[in-house]
Rosetta silent file (secondary structure, phi, psi, omega in degrees, C-alpha in Angstrom):
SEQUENCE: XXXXXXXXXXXXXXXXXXXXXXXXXXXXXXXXXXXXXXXXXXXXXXXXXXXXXXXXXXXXXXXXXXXXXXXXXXXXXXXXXXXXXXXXXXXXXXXXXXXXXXXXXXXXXXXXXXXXXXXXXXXXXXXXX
SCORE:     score description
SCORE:     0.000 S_00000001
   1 L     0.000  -38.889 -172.868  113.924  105.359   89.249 S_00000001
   2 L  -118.538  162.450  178.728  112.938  101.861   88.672 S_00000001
   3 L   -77.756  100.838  175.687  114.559   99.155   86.113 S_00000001
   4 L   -10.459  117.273  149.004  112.299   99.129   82.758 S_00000001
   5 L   118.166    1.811 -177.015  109.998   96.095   82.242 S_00000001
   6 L   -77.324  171.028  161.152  110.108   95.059   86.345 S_00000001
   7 H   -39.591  -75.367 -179.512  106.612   94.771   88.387 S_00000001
   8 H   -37.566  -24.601  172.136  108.192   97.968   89.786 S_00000001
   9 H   -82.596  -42.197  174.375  108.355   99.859   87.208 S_00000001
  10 H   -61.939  -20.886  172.104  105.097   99.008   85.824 S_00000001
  11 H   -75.756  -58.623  162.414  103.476   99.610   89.166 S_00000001
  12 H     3.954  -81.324  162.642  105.108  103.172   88.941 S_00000001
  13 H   -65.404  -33.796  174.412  103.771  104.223   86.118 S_00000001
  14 H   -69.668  -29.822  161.253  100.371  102.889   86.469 S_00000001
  15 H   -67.586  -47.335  149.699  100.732  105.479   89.915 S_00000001
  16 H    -5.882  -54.897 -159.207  101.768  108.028   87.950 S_00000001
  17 H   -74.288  -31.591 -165.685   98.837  107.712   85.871 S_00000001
  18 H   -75.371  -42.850 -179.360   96.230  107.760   88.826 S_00000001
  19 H   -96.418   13.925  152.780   97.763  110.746   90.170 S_00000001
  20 L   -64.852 -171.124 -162.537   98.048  112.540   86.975 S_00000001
  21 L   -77.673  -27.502  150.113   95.580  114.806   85.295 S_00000001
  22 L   -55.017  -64.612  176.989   93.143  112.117   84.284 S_00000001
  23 H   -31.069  -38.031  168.380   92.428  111.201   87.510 S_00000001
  24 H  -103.835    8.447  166.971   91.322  114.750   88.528 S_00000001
  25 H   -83.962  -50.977  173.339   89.350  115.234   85.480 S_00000001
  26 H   -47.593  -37.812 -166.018   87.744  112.154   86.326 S_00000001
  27 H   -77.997  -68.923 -168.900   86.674  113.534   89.847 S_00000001
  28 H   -17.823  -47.997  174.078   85.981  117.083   88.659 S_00000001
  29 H   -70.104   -6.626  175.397   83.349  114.959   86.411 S_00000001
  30 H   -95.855  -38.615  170.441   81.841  113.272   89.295 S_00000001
  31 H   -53.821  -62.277 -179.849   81.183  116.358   90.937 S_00000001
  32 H   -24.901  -43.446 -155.411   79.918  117.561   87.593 S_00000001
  33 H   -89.993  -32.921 -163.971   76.942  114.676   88.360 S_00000001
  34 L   118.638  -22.240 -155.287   76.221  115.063   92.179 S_00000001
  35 L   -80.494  -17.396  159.016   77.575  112.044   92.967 S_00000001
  36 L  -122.781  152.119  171.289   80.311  113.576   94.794 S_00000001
  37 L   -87.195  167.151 -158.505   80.253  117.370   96.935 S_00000001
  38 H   -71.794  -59.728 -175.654   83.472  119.760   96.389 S_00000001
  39 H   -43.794  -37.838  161.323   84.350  118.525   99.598 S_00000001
  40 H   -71.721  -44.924  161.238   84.416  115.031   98.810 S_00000001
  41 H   -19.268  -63.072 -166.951   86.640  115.704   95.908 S_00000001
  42 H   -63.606  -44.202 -179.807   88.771  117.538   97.631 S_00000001
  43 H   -48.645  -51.838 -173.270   89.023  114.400   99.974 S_00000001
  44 H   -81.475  -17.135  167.911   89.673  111.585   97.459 S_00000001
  45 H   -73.205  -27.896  164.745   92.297  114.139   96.077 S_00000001
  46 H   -20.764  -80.928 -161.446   93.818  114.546   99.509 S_00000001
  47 H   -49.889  -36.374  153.004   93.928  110.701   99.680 S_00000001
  48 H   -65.074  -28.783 -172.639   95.735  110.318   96.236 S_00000001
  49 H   -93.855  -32.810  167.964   98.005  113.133   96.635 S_00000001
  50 L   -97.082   24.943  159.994   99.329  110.858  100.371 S_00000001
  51 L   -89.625  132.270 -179.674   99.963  108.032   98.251 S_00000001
  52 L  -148.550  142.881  173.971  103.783  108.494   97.779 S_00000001
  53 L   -85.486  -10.752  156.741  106.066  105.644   96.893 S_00000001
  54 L   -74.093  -12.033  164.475  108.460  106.899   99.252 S_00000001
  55 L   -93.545 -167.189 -176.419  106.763  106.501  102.324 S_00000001
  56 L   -83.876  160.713  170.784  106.144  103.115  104.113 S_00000001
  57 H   -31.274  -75.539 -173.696  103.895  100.129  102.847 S_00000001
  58 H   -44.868  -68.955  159.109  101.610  100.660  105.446 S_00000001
  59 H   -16.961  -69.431  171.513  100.790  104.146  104.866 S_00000001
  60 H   -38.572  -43.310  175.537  100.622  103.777  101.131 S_00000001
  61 H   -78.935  -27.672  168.068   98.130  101.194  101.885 S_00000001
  62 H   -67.129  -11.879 -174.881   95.972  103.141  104.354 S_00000001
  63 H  -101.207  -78.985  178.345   95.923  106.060  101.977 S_00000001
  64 H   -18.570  -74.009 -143.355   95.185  103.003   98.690 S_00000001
  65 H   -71.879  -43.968  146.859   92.308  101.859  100.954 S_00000001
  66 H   -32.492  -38.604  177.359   90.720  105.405  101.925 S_00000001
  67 H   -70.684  -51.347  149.755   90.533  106.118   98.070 S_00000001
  68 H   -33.917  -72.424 -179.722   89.532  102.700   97.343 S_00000001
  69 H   -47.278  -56.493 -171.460   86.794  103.244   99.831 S_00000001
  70 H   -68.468  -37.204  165.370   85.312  106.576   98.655 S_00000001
  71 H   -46.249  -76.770 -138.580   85.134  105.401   94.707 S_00000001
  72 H   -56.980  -56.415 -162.670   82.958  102.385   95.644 S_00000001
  73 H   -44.992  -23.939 -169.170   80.851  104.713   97.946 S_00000001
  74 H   -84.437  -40.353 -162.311   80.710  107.425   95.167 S_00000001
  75 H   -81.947  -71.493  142.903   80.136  105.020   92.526 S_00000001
  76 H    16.242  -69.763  141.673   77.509  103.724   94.571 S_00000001
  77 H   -54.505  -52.399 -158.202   75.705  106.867   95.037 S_00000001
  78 H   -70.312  -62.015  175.953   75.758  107.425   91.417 S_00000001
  79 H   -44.407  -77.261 -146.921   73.772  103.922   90.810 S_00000001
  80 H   -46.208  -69.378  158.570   71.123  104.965   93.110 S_00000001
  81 H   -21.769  -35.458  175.274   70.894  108.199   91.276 S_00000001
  82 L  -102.316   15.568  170.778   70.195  106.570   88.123 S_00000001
  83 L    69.692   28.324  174.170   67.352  104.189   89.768 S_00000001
  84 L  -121.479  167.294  171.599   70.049  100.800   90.141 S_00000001
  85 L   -56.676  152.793  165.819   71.206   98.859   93.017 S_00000001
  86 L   -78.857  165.353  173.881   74.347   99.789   94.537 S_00000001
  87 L  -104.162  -60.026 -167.649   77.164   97.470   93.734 S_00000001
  88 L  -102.186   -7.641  156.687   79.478   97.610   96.440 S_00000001
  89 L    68.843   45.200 -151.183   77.800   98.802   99.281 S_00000001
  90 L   -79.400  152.752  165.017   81.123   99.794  100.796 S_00000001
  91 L   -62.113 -171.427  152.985   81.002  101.252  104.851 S_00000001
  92 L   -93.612 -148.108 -157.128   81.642  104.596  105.268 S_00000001
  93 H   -94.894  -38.216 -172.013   85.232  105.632  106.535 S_00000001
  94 H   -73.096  -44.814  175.494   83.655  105.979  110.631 S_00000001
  95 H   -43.303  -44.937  178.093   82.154  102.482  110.057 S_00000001
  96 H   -58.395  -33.276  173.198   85.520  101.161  108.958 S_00000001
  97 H   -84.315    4.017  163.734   87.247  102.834  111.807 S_00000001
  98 H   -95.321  -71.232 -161.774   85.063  101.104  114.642 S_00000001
  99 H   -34.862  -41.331 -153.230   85.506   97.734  112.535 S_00000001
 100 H   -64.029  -48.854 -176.230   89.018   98.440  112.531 S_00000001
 101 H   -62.602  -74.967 -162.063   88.904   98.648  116.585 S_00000001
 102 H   -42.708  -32.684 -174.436   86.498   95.741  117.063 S_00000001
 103 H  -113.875   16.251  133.851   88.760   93.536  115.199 S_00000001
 104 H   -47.363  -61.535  146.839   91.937   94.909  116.948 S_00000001
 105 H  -126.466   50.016  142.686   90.262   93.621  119.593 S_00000001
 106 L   -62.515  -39.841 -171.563   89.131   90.590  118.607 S_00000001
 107 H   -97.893  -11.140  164.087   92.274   89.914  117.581 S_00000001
 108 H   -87.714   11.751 -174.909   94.070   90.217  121.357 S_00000001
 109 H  -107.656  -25.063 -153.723   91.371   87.890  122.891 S_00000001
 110 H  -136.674   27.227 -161.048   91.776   85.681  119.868 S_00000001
 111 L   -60.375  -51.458  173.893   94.894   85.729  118.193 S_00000001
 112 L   -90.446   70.510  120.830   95.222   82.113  117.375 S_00000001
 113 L   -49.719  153.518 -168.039   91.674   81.072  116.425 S_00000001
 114 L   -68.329  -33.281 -165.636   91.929   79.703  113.043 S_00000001
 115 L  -103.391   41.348  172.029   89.982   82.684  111.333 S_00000001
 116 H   -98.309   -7.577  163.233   92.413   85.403  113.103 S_00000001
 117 H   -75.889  -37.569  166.666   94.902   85.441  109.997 S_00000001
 118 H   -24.967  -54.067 -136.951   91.885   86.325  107.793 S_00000001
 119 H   -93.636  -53.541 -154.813   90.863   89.343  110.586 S_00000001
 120 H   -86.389  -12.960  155.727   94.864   90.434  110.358 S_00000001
 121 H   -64.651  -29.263  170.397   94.817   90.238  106.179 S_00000001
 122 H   -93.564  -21.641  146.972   92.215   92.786  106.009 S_00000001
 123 H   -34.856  -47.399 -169.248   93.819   94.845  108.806 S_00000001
 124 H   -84.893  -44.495  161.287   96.894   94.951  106.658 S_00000001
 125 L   -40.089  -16.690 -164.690   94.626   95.617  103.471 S_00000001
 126 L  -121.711   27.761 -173.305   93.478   98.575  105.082 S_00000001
 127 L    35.740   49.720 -177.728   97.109   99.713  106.344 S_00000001
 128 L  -109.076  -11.954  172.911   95.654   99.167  110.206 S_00000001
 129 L  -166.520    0.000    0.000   98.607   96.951  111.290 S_00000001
């Protein structure tokens, strides 16, 4: 599908790998701990399973970033569980979708202010525009 030794290809494979059979051993073992419910599981596999290189950027990235999101939250959990700080201290997914709004609009009262490319790089990180 891709030329051997490009970005692309290597980006490929390393998707490949995520949505292979490690990748659901790994959650199956986070369940194993508590740190995630069946449900969440089922969720970050959802969100892995609607990463497709065949659909658009955006999507792929709104899918990336939902996945993205639930490790740090899971991972997260699990430090607490073991009596540490969290590390990333990520929102959950309804915080992110009122941020998402608020800085939709933010960004039509305020489109050129200096920090509104900032506001529309993490919008795009998070497949929101």
């Amino acid at each position: 599908q891709f030329i051997p030794g490009t970005d692309k290809a290597d980006f490929y494979e390393r998707f490949e790998e995520i949505k292979g059979k490690q990748f659901l051993s790994a959650i199956e073992a986070l369940k194993g701990t508590g740190a995630i419910s069946d449900r969440e599981g089922e969720a970050a596999t959802k969100a892995v399973s609607r990463m497709s290189t065949a659909q658009s950027e955006k999507e792929f990235r709104k899918a990336q970033h939902e996945f993205t999101s639930m490790m740090k939250r899971y991972a997260d959990r699990a430090s607490v569980k073991i009596g540490k700080e969290p590390i990333y201290n990520e929102p959950t997914m309804s915080q992110q979708v009122k941020e998402n709004a608020e800085a939709k609009r933010w960004l039509q009262k305020n489109g050129n202010d200096p920090r509104a490319e900032g506001v529309r790089q993490k919008l795009r990180d998070r497949g929101e525009i």
